[in-house]
Biopython code that builds the backbone (N, CA, C, O; Angstrom):
import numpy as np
from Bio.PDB.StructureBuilder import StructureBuilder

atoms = [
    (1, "UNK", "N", (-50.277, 20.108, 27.829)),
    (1, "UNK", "CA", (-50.628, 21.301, 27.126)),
    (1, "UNK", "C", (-50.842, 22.417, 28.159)),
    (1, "UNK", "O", (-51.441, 22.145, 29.199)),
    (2, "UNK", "N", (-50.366, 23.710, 27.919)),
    (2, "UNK", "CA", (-50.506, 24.623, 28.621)),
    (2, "UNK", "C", (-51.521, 25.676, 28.050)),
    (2, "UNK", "O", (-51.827, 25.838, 26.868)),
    (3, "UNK", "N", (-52.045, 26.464, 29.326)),
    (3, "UNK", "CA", (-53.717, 27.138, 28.376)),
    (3, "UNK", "C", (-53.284, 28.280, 29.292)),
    (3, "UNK", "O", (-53.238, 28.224, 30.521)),
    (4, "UNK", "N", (-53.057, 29.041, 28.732)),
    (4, "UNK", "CA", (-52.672, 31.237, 28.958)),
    (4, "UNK", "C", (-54.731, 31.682, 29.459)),
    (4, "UNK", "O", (-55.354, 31.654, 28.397)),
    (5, "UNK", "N", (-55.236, 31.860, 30.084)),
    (5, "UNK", "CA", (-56.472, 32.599, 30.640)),
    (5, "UNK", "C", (-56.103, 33.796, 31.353)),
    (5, "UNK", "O", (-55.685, 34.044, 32.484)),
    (6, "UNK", "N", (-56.623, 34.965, 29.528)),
    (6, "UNK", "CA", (-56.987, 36.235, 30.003)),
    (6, "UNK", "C", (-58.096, 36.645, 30.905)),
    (6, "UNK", "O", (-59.279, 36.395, 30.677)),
    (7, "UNK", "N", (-57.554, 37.422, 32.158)),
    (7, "UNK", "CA", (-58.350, 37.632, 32.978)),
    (7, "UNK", "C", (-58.889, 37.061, 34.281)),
    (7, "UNK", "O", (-59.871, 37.362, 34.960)),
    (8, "UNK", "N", (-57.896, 36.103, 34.422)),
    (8, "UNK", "CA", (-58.036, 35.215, 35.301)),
    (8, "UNK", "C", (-57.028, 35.581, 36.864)),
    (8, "UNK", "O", (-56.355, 36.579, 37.121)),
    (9, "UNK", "N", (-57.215, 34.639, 37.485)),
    (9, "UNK", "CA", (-56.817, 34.855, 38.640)),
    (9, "UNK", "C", (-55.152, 35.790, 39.045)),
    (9, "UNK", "O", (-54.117, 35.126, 38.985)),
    (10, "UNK", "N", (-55.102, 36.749, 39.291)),
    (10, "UNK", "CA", (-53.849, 37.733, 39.419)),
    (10, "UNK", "C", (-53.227, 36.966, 40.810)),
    (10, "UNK", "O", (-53.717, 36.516, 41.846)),
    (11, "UNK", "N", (-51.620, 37.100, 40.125)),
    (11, "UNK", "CA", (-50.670, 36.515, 41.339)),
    (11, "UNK", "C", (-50.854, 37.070, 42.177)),
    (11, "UNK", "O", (-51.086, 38.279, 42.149)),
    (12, "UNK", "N", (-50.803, 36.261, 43.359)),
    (12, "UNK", "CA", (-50.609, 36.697, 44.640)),
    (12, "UNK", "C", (-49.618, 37.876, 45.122)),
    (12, "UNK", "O", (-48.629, 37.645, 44.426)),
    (13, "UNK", "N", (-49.308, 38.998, 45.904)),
    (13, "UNK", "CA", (-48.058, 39.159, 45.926)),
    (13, "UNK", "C", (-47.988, 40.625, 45.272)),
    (13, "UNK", "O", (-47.361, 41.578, 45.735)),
    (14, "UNK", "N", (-48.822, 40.608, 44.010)),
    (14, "UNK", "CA", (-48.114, 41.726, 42.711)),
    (14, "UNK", "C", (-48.280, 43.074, 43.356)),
    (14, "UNK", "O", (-48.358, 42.854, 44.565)),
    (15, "UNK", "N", (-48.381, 44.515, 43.099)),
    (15, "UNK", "CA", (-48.491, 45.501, 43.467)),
    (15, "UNK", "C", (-49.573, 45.905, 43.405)),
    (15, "UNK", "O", (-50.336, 45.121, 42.841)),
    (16, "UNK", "N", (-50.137, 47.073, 43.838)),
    (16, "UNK", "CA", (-51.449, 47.253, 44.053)),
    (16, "UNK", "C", (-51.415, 48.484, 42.583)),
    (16, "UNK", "O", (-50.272, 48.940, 42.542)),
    (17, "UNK", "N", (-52.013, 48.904, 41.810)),
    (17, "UNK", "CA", (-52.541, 49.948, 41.016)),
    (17, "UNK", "C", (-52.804, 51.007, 41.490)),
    (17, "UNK", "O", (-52.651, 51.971, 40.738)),
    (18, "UNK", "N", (-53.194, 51.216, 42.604)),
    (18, "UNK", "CA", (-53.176, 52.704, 43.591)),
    (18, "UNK", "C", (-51.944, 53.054, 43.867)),
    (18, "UNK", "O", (-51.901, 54.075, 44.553)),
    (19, "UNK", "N", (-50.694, 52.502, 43.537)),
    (19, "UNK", "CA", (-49.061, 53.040, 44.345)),
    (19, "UNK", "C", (-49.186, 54.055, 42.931)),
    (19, "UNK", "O", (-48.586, 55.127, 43.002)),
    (20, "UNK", "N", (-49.904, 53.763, 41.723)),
    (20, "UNK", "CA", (-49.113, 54.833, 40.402)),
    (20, "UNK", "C", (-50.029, 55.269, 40.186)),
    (20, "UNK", "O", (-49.892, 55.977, 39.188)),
    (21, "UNK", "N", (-51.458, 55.297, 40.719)),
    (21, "UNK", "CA", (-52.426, 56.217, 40.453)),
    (21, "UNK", "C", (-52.391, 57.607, 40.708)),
    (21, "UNK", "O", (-52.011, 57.995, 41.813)),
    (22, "UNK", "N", (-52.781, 58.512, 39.719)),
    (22, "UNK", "CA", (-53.027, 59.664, 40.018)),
    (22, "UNK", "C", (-53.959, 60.288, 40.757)),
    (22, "UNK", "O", (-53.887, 61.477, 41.070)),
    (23, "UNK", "N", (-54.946, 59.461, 41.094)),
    (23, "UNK", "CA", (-56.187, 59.716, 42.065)),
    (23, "UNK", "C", (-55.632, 59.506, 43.402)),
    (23, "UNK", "O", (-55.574, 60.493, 44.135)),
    (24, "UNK", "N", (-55.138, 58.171, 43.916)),
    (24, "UNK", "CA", (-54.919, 57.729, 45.074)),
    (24, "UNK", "C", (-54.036, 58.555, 46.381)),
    (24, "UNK", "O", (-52.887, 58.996, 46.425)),
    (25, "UNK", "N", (-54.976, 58.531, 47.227)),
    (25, "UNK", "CA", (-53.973, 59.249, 48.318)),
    (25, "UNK", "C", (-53.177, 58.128, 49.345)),
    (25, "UNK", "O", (-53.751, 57.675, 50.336)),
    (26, "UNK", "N", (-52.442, 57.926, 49.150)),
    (26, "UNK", "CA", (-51.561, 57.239, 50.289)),
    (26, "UNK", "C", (-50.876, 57.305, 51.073)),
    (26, "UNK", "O", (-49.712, 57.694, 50.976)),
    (27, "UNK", "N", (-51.609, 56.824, 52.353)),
    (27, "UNK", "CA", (-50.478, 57.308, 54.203)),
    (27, "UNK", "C", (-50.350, 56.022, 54.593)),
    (27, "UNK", "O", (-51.189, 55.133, 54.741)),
    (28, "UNK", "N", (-48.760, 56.060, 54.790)),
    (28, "UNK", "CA", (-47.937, 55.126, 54.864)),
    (28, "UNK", "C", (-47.337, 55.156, 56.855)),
    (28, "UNK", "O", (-46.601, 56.023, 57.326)),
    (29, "UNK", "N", (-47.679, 54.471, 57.305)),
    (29, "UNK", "CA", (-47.195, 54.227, 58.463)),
    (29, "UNK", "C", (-45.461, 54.152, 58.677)),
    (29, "UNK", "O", (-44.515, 54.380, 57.924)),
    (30, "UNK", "N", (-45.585, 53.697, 60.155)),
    (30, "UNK", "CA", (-43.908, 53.170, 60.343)),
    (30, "UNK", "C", (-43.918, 51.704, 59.798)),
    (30, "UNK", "O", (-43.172, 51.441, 58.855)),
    (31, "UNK", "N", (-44.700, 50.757, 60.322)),
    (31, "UNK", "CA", (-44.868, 49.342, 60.052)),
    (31, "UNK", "C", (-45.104, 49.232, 58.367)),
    (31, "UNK", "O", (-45.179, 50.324, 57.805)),
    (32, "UNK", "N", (-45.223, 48.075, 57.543)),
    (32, "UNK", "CA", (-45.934, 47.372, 56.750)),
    (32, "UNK", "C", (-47.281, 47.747, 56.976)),
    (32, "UNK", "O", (-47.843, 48.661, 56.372)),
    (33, "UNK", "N", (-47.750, 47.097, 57.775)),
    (33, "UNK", "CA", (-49.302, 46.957, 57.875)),
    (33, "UNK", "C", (-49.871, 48.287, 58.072)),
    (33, "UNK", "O", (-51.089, 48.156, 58.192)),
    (34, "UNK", "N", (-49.441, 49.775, 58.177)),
    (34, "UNK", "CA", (-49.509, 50.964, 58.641)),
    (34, "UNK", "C", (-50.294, 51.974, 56.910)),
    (34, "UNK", "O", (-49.889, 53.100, 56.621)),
    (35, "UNK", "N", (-50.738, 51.669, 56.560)),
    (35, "UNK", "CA", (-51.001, 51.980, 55.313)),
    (35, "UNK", "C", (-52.674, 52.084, 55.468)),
    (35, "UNK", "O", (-53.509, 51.376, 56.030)),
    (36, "UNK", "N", (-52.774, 53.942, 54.294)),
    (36, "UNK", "CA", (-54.306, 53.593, 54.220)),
    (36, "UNK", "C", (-54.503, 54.211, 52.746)),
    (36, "UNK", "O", (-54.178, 55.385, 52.569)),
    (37, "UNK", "N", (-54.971, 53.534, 51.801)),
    (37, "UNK", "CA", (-55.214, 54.354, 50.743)),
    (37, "UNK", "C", (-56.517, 54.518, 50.249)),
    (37, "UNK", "O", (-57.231, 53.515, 50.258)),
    (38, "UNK", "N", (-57.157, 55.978, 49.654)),
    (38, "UNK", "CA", (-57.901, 56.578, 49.326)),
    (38, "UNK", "C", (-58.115, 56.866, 48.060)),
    (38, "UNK", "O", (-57.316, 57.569, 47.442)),
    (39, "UNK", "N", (-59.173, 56.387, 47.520)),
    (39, "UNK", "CA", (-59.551, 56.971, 46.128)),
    (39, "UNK", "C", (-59.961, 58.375, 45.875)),
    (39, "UNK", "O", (-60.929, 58.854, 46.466)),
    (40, "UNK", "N", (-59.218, 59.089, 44.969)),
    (40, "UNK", "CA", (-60.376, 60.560, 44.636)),
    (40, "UNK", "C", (-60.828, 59.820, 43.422)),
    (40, "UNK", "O", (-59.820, 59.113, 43.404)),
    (41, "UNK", "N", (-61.550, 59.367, 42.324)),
    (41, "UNK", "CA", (-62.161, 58.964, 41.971)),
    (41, "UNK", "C", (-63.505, 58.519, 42.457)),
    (41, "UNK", "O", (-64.341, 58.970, 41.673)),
    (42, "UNK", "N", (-64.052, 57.856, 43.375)),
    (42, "UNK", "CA", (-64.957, 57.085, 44.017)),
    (42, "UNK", "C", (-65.770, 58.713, 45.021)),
    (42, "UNK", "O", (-65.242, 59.621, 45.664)),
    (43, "UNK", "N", (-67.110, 58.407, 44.707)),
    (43, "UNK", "CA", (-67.617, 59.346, 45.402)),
    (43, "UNK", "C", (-67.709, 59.659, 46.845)),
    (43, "UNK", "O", (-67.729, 60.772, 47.370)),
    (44, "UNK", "N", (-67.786, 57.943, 47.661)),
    (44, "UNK", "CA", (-67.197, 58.293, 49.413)),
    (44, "UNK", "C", (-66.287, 57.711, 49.308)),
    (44, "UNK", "O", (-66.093, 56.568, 48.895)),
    (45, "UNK", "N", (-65.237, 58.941, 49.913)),
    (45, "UNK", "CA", (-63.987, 58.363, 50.288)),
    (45, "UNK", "C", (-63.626, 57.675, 51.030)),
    (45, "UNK", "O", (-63.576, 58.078, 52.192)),
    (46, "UNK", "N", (-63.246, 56.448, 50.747)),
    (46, "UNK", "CA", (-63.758, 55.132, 51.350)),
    (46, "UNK", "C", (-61.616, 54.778, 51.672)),
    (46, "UNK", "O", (-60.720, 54.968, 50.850)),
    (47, "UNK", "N", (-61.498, 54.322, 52.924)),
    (47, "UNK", "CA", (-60.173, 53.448, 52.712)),
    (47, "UNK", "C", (-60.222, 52.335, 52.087)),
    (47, "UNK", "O", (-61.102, 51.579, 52.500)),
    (48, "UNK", "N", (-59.378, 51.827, 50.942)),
    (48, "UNK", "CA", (-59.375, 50.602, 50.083)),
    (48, "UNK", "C", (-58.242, 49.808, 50.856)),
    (48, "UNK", "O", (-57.059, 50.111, 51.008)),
    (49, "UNK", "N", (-59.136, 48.412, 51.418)),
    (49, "UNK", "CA", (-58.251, 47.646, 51.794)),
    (49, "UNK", "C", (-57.473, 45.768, 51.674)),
    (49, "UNK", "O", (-57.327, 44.692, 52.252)),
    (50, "UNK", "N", (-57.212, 46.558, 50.453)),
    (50, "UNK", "CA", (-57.371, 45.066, 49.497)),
    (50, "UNK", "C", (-56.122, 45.986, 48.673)),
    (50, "UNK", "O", (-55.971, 47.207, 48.651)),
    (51, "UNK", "N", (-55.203, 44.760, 47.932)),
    (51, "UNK", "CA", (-54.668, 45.181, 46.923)),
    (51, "UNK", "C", (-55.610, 45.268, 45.337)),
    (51, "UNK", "O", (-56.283, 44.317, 44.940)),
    (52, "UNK", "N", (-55.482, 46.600, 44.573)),
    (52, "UNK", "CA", (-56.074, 46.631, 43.471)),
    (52, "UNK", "C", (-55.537, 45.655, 42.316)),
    (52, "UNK", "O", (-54.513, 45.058, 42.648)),
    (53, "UNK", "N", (-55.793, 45.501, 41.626)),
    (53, "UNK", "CA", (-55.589, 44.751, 40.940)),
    (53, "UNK", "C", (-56.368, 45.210, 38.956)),
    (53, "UNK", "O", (-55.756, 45.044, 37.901)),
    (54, "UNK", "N", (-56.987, 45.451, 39.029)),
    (54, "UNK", "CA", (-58.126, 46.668, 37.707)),
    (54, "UNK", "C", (-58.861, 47.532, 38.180)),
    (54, "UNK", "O", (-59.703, 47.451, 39.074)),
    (55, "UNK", "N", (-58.547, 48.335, 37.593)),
    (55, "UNK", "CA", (-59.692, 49.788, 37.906)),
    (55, "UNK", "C", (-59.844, 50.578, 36.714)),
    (55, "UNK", "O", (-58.863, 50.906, 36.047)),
    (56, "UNK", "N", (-61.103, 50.924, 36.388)),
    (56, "UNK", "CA", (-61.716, 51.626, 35.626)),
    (56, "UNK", "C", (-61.283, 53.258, 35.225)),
    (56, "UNK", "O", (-61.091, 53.818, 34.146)),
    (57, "UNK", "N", (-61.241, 53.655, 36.462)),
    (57, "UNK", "CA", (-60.511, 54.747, 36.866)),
    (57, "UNK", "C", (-59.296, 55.528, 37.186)),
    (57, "UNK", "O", (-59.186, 56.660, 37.658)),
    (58, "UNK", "N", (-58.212, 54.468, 36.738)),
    (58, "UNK", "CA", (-56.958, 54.423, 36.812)),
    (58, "UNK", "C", (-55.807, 55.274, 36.118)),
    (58, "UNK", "O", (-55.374, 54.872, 35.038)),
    (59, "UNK", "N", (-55.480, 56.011, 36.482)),
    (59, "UNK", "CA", (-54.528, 57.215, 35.547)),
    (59, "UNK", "C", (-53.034, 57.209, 36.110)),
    (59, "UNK", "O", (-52.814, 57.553, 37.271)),
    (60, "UNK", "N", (-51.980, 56.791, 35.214)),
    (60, "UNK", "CA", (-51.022, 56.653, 35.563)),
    (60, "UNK", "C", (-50.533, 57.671, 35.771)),
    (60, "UNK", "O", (-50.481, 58.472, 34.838)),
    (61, "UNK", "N", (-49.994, 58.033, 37.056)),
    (61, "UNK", "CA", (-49.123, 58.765, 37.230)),
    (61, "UNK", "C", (-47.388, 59.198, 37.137)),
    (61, "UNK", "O", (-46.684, 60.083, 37.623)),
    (62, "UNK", "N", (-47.172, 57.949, 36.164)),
    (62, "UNK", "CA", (-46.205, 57.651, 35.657)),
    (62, "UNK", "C", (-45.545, 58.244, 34.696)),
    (62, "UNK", "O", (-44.339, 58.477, 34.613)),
    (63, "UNK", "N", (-46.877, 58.603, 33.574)),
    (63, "UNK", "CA", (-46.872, 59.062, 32.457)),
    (63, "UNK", "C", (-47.478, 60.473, 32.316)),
    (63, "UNK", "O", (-48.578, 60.413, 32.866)),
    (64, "UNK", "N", (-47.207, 62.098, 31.685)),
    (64, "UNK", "CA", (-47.726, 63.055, 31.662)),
    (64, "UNK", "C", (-49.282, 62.912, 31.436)),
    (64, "UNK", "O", (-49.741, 61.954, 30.815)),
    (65, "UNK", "N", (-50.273, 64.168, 32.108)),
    (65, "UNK", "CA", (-51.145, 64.068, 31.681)),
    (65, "UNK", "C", (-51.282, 64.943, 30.151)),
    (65, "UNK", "O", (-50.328, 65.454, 29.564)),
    (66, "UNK", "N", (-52.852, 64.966, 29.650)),
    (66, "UNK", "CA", (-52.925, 65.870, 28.176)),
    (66, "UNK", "C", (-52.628, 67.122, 28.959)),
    (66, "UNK", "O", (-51.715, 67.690, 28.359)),
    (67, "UNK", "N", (-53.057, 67.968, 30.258)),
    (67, "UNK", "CA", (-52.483, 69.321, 30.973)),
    (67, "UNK", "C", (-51.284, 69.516, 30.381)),
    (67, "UNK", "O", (-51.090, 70.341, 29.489)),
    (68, "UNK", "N", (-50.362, 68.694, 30.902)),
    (68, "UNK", "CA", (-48.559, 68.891, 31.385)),
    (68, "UNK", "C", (-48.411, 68.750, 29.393)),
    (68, "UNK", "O", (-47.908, 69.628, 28.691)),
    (69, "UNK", "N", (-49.018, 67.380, 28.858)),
    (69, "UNK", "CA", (-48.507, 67.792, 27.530)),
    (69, "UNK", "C", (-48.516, 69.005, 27.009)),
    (69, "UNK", "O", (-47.474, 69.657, 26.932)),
    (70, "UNK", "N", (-49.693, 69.470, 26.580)),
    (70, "UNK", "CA", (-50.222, 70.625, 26.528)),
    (70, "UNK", "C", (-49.424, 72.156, 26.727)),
    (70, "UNK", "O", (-49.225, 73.025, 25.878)),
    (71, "UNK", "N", (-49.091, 72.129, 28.034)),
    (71, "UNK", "CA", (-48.095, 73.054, 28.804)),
    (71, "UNK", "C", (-46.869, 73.278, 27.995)),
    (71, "UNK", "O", (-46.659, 74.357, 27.440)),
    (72, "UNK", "N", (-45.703, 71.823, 27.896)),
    (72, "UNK", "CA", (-44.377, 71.946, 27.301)),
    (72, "UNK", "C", (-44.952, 71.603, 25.809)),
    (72, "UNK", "O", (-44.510, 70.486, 25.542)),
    (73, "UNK", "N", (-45.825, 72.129, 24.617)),
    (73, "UNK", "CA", (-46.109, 72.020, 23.628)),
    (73, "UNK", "C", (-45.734, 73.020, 22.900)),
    (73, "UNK", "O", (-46.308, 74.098, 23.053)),
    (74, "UNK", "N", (-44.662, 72.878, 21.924)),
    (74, "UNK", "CA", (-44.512, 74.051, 21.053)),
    (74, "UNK", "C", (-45.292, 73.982, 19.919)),
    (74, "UNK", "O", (-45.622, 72.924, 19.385)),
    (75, "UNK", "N", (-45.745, 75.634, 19.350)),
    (75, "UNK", "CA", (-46.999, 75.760, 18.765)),
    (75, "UNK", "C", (-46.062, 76.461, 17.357)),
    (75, "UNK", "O", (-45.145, 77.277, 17.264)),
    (76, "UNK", "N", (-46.887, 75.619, 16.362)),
    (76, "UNK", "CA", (-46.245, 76.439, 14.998)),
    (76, "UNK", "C", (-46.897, 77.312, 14.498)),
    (76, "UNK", "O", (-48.030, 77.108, 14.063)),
    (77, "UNK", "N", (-46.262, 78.544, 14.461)),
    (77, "UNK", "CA", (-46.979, 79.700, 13.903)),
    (77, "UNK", "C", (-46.090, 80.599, 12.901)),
    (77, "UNK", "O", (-44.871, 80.730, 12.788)),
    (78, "UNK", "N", (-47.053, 81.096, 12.304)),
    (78, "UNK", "CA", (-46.484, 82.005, 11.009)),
    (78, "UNK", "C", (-47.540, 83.806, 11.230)),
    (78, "UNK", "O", (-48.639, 84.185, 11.636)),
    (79, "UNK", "N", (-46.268, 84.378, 10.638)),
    (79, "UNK", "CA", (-46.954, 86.193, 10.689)),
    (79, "UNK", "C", (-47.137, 86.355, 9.360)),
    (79, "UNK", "O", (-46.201, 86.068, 8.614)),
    (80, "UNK", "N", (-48.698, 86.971, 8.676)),
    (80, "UNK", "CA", (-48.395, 87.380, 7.811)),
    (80, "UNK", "C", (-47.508, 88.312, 7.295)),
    (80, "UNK", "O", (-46.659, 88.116, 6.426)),
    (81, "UNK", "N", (-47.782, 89.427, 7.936)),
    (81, "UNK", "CA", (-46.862, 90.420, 8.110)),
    (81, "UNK", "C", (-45.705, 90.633, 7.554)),
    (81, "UNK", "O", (-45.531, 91.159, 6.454)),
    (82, "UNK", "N", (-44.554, 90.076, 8.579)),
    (82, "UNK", "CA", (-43.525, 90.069, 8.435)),
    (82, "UNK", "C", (-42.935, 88.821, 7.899)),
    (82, "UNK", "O", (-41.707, 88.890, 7.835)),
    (83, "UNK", "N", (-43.534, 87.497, 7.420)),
    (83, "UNK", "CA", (-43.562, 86.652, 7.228)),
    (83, "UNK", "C", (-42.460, 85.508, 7.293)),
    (83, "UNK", "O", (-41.713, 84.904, 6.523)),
    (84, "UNK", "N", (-42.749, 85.547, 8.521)),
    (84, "UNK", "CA", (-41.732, 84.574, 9.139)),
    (84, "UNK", "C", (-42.630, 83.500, 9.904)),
    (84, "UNK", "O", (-43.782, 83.605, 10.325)),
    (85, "UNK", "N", (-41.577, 82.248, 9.958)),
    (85, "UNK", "CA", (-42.975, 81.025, 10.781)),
    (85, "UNK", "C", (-41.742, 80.740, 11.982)),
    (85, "UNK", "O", (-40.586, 81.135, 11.828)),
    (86, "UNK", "N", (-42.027, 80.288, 12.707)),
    (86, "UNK", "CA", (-41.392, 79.681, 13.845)),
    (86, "UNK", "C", (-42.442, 79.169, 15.087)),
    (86, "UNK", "O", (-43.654, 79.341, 15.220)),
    (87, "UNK", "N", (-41.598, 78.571, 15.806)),
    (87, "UNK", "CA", (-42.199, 77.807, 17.208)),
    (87, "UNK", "C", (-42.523, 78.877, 18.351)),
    (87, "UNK", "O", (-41.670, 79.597, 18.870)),
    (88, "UNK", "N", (-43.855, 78.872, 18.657)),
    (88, "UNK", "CA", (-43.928, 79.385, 20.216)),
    (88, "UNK", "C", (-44.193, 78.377, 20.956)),
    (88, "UNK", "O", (-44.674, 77.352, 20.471)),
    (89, "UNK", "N", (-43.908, 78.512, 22.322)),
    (89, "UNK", "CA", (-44.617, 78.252, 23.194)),
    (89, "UNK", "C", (-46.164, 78.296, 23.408)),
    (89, "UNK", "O", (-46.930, 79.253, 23.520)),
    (90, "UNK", "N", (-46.441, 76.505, 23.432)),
    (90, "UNK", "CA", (-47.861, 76.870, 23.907)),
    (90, "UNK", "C", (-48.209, 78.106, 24.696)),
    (90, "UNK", "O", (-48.871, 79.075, 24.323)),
    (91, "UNK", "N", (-47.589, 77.866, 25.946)),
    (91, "UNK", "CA", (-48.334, 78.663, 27.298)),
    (91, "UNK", "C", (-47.893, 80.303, 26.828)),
    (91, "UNK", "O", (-48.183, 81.265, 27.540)),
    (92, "UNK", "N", (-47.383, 80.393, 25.929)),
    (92, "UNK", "CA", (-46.440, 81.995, 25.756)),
    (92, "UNK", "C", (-47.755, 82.931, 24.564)),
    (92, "UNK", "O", (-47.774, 84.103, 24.189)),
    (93, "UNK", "N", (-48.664, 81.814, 24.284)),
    (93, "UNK", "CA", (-49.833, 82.092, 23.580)),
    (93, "UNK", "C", (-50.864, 82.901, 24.475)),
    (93, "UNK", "O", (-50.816, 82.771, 25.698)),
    (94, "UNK", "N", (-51.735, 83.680, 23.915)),
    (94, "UNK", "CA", (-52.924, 84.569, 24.650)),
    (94, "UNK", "C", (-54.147, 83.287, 24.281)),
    (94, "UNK", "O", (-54.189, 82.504, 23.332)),
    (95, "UNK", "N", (-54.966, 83.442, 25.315)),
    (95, "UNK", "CA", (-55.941, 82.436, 25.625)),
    (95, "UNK", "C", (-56.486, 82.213, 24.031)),
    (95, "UNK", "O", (-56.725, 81.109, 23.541)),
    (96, "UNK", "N", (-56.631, 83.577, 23.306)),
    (96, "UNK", "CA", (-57.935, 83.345, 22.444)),
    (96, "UNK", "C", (-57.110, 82.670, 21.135)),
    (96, "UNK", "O", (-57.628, 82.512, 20.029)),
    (97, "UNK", "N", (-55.419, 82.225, 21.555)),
    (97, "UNK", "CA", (-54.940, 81.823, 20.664)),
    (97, "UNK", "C", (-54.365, 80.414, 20.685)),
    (97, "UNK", "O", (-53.726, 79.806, 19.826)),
    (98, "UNK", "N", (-54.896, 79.952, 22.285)),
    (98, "UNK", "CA", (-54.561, 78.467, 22.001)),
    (98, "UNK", "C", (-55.771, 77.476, 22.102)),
    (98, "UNK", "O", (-56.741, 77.878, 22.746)),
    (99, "UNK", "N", (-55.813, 76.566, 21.694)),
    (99, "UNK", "CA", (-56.730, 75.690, 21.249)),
    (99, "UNK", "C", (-56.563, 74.204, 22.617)),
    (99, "UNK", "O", (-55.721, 73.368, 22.946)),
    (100, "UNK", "N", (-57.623, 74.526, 22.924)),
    (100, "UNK", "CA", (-57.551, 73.249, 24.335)),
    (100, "UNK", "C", (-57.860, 72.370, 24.030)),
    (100, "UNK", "O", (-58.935, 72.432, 23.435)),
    (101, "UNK", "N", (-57.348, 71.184, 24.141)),
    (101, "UNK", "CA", (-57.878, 69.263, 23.243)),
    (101, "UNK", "C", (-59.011, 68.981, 24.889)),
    (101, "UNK", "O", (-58.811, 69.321, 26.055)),
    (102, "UNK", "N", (-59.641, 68.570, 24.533)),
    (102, "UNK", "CA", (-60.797, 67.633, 25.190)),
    (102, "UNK", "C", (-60.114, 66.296, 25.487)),
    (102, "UNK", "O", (-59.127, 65.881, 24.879)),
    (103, "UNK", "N", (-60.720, 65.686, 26.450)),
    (103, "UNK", "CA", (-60.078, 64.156, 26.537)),
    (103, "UNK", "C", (-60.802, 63.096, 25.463)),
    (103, "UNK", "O", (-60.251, 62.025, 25.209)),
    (104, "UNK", "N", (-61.920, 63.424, 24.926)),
    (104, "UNK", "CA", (-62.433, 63.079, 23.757)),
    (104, "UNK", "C", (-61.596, 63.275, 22.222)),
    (104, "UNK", "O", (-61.724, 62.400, 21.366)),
    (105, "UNK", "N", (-60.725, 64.514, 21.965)),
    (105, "UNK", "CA", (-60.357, 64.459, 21.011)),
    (105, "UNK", "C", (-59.185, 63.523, 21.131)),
    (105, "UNK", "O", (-58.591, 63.400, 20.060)),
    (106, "UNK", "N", (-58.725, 62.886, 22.046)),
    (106, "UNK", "CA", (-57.674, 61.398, 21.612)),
    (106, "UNK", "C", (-58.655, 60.274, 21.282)),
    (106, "UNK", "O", (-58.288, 59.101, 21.354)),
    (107, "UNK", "N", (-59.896, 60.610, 20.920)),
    (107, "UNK", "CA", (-60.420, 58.854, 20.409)),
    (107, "UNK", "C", (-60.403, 58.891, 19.034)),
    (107, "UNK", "O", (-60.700, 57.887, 18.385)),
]
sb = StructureBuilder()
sb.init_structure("model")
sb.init_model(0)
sb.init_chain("A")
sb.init_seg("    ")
for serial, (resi, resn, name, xyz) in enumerate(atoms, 1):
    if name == "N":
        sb.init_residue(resn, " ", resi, " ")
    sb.init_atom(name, np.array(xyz, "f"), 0.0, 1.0, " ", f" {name:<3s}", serial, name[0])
structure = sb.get_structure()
């Protein structure tokens, strides 16, 4: 019988979670072993010298943040006026007319 344990011991080998972090600063030598990476997350900036493996603090840098969404977001609007609706540009909006999401309003 085979038994799957979440949370258990991570392969040897795998990648570290700081190569796609958005926090992490990484200086890379000539060698392998030439490497130092830095959390901005963590209050002293400490060199981490261990591969990561979970972090609390972890923001892929893989994927846009809510900023960059935000940015390329087209906004639907209508004139009374002349009454027509169409798409603006978020960013093409005046401050008091765009609405900023919190990182709270994705829960």
């Amino acid at each position: 019988m085979r038994l799957k344990i979440h949370g258990g011991t991570v392969a040897d080998g795998a990648a570290s979670l700081c190569t796609t972090c958005r926090s992490a600063t990484i200086i890379r030598g000539a060698r392998l072993s030439n490497e130092i990476i830095s959390c901005g997350k963590r209050v002293v900036r400490d060199e981490i010298t261990f591969s990561v493996t979970s972090c609390t603090g972890y923001s892929d840098r893989r994927r846009p943040s809510l900023y960059d969404l935000e940015d390329i977001a087209w906004v639907l609007r209508s004139d009374a006026r002349t009454k027509k609706i169409g798409f603006v540009r978020a960013r093409d909006l005046k401050a008091a007319e765009r609405h900023i999401l919190d990182d709270d309003d994705w829960a």
